[in-house]
C-alpha positions in Angstrom: 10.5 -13.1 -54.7 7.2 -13.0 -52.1 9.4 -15.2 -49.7 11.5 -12.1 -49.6 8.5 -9.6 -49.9 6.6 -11.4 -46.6 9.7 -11.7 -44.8 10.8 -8.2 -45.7 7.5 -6.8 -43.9 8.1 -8.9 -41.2 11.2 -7.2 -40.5 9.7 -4.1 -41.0 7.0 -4.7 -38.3 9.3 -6.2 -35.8 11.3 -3.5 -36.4 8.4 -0.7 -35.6 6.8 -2.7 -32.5 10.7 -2.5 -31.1 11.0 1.2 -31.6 7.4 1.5 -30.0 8.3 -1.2 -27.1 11.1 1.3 -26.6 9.5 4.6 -26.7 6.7 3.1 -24.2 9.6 2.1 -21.7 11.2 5.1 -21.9 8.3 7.2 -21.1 7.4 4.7 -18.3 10.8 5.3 -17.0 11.0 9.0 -17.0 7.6 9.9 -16.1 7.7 7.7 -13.1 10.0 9.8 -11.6 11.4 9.4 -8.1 10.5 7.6 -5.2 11.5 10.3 -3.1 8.5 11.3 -0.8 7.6 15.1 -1.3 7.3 15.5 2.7 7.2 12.8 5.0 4.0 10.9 6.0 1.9 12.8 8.6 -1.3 11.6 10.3 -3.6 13.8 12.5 -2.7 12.6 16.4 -5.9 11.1 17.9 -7.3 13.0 21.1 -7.9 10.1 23.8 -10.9 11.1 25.5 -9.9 9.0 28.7 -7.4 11.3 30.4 -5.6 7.9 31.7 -5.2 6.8 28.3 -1.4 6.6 26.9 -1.0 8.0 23.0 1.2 5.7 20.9 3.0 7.5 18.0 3.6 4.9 15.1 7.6 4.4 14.8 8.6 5.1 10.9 11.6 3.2 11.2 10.7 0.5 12.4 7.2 0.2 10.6 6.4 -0.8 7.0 3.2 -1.0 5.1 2.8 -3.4 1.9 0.4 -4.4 -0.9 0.5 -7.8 -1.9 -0.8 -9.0 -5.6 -1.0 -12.7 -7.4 0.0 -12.3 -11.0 1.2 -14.8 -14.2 4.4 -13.3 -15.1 6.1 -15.1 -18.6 4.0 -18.7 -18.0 4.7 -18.2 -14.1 2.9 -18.0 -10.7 4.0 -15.1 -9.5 3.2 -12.6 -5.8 4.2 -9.1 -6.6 5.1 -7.5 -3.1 4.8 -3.8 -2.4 6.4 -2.1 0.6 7.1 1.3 2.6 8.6 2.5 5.4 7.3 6.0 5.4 4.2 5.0 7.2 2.7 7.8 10.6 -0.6 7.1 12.9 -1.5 6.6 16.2 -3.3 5.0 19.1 -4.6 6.0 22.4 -4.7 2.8 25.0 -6.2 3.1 28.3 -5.3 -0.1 30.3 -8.6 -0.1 32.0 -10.2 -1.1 28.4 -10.2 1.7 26.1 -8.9 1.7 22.6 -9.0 4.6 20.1 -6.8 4.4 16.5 -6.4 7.5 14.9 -5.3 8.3 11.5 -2.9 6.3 9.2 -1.2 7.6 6.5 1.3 5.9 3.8 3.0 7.5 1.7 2.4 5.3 -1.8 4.7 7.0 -3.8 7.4 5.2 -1.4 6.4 1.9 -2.8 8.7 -0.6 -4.1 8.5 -4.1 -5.3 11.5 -6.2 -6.6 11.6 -4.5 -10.2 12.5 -0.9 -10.8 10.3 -0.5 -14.1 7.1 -2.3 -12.1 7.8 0.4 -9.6 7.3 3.5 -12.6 4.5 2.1 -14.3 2.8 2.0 -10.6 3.5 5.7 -9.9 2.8 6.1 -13.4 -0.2 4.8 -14.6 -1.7 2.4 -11.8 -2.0 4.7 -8.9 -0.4 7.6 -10.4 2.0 9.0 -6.9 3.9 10.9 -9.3 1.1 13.2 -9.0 1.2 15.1 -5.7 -2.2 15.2 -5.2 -2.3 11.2 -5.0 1.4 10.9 -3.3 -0.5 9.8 0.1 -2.8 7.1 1.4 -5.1 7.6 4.1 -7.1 5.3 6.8 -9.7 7.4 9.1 -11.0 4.7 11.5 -14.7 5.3 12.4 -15.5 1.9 14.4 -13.5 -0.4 16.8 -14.8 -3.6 17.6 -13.3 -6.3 19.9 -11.7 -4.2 22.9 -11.7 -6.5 26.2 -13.3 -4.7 28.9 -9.6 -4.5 30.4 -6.3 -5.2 29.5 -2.6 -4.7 30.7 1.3 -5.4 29.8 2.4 -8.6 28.0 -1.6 -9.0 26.4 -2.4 -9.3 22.5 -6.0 -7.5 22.2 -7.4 -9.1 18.6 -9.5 -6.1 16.6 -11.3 -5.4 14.2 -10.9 -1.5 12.8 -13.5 -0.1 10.5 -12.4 3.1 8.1 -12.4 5.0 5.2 -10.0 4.0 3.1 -8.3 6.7 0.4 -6.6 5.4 -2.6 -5.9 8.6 -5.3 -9.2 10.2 -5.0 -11.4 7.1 -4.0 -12.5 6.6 -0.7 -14.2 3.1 0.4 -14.8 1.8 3.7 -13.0 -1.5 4.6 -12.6 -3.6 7.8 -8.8 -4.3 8.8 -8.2 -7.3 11.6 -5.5 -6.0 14.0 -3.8 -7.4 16.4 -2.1 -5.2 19.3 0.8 -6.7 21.3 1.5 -4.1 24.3 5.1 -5.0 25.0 5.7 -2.1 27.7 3.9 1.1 28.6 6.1 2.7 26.5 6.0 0.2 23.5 3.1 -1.3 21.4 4.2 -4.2 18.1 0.8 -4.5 15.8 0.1 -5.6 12.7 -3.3 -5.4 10.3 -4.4 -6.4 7.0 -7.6 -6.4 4.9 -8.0 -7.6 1.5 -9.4 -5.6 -1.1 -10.8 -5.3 -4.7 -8.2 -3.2 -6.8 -11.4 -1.9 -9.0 -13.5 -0.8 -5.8 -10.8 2.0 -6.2 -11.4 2.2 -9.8 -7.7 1.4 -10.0 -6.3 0.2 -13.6 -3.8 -2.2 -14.5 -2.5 -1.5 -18.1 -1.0 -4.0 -20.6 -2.0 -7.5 -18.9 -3.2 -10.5 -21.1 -2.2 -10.6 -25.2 1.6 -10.2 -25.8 2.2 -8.7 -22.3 4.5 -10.4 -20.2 1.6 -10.2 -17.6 -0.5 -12.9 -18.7 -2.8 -12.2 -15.7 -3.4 -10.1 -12.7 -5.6 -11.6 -9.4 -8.9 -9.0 -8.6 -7.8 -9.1 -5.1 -5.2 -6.8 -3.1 -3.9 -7.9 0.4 -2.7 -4.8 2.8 -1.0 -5.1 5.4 0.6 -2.9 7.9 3.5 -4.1 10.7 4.1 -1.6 12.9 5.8 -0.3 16.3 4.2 2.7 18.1 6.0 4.5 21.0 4.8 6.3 24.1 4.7 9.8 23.5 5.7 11.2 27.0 
C-alpha cells in the first residue's frame, strides 16, 4: 500500500512539472514573437572629412553579422551560432591613407540560430528584441588604429576599431580587429570580430545548470561581422 502511495505522488509530480514544462514553452513561444524586423537597420552615414575620400555603404544582402557561444547541450560540446543579414554602416576611404568607419547597426531581433525555441527565449528573455526599444544594436566607432600612411586597389589594410558598443540599454566600449579588402573603387569585402563578456552587458541566460538541458553556458561571446560595402556614387 506505500509502494502505491510513493509511486502515486510520483506520478502526480511528473505529471505537474509536465504541465509547467508546457506552460513555460508555450509562453516562450508566443511571447517571442516574430523575427520580422520593425524597420530595416539604419546607421547614420559618416561625413569624410577628406573631400577625396570615397563613402562605402555596407551591402545588406550580401552582409551578415553573428554571435557565436560555447555551450553543454544534453552531455554535449556544443557552439550555438547566431546570424543576421539585416546589418547597415559605412566607411569613408581616401586612397592617400585615410580611414573613417561610421556607425553600424544590427538589427538583433533578426537573429537566428539552428533551433526555433532557442531563437524565442533570446528575443524573450536573453536580450529581449521583442521589445522595440532593444530591437537594434549599435557600434559608434570613436578610434582607428592601424591605417597605412597610403593604400590603393587589391590591398588588405589590418585595423583595429575602437567603439561604443550598445546591447539593450548597455553601452561598453570594445575593440573589434578588422580587416578591409578594397577589391575595386567601387567595392570593399571586410570582416571584424571582438570577443566579449555576455555579463559586461548585464545580459542573463535563464535555465542553465540543474535539470536544464543546458548543462553549461561559456562567459565569452565572439562577434563577428562579414560584410560588402559599395561605392555610393
Amino acid at each position: 500500500m506505500k509502494a502505491k502511495s510513493v509511486f502515486k505522488v510520483a506520478g502526480i509530480a511528473v505529471a505537474v512539472l509536465a504541465v509547467a514544462f508546457a506552460a513555460f514553452s508555450a509562453y516562450i513561444w508566443f511571447s517571442g514573437g516574430s523575427s520580422e524586423p520593425s524597420a530595416p537597420a539604419e546607421a547614420r552615414r559618416t561625413e569624410p572629412r577628406d573631400e577625396q575620400s570615397i563613402l562605402y555603404e555596407v551591402v545588406a544582402g550580401e552582409s551578415v553579422a553573428q554571435f557565436l557561444i560555447g555551450e553543454v547541450l544534453r552531455g554535449r560540446q556544443n557552439t550555438v551560432v547566431g546570424s543576421t543579414d539585416q546589418i547597415d554602416g559605412s566607411l569613408a576611404l581616401g586612397l592617400g591613407g585615410t580611414v573613417e568607419i561610421g556607425e553600424f547597426v544590427i538589427n538583433l531581433r533578426n537573429i537566428r540560430t539552428d533551433d526555433e525555441m532557442r531563437d524565442r527565449t533570446i528575443r524573450t528573455m536573453i536580450l529581449e528584441t521583442n521589445r522595440d526599444e532593444f530591437e537594434f544594436s549599435t557600434f559608434v566607432p570613436t578610434a582607428v588604429a592601424g591605417v597605412p600612411s597610403s593604400f590603393g586597389v587589391g590591398d588588405t589594410l589590418e585595423l583595429m576599431v575602437t567603439g561604443d558598443l550598445t546591447v539593450r540599454d548597455v553601452t561598453a566600449q570594445v575593440t573589434f580587429d578588422m580587416t578591409l579588402r578594397i577589391q575595386t573603387e567601387d567595392r570593399i569585402e571586410g570582416t571584424a570580430s571582438t570577443v566579449i563578456l555576455w555579463d559586461d552587458f548585464d545580459i542573463t541566460i535563464p535555465y542553465v545548470g540543474g535539470n536544464s538541458f543546458v548543462a553549461s553556458v561559456e562567459d565569452q561571446v565572439e562577434l563577428r561581422m562579414e560584410f560588402v560595402a559599395a561605392a555610393r556614387r
